[in-house]
C-alpha positions in Angstrom: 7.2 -23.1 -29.1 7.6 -19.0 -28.2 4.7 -17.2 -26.9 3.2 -14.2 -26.7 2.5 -12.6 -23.3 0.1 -9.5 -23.0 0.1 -6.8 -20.7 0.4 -8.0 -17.1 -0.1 -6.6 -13.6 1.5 -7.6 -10.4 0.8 -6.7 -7.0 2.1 -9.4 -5.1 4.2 -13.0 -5.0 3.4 -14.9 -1.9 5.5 -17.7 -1.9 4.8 -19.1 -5.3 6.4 -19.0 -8.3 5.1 -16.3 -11.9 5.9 -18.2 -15.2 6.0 -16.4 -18.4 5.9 -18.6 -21.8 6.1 -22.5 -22.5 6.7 -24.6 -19.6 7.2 -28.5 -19.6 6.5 -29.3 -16.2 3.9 -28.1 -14.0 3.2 -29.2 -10.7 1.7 -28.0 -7.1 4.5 -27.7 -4.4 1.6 -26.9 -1.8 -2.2 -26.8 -1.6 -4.3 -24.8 1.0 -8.0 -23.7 0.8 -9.5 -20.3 1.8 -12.9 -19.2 3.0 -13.8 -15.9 2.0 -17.3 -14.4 1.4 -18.8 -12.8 -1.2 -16.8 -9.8 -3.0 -13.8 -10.6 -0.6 -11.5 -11.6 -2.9 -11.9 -9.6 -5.3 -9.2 -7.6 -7.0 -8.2 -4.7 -9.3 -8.1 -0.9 -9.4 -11.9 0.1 -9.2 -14.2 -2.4 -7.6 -17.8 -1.7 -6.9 -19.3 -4.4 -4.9 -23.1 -4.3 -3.4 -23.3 -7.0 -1.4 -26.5 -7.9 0.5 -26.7 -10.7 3.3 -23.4 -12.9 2.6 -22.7 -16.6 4.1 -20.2 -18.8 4.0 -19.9 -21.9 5.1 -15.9 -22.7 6.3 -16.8 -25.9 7.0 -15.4 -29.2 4.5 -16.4 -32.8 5.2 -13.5 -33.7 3.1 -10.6 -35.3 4.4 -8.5 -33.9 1.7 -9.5 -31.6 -1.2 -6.0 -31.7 -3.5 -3.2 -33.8 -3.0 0.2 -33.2 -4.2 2.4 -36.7 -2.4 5.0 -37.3 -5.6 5.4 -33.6 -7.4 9.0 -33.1 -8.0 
């Protein structure tokens, strides 16, 4: 079934793959997990951000958050 794609923006690829449209088959070739504080991440072309005290805590009792054993 076709789709319709809006206007996009790009800035960068890292290792990973952009899909446009249908797709059959979606799975997670890796997983990782960042630890980033508030209005770190945030992205565009104009970004305002007040911030007052931040914390973040990096650390996860969690052996393992996502697994992806048996993706294709």
């Amino acid at each position: 079934m076709p789709s319709m794609v809006g206007p996009i923006k790009i800035n960068s690829v890292g290792g990973g793959v952009v899909n446009f449209g249908d797709a059959f088959y979606l799975a997670p070739k890796s997983s990782s997990k960042t630890n980033a504080g508030s209005g770190a991440l945030n992205t565009g072309d104009f970004i305002v951000t007040n911030n007052g005290l931040s914390s973040t805590n990096p650390f996860d009792p969690d052996v393992q958050d996502q697994g992806n054993v048996g993706n294709a």
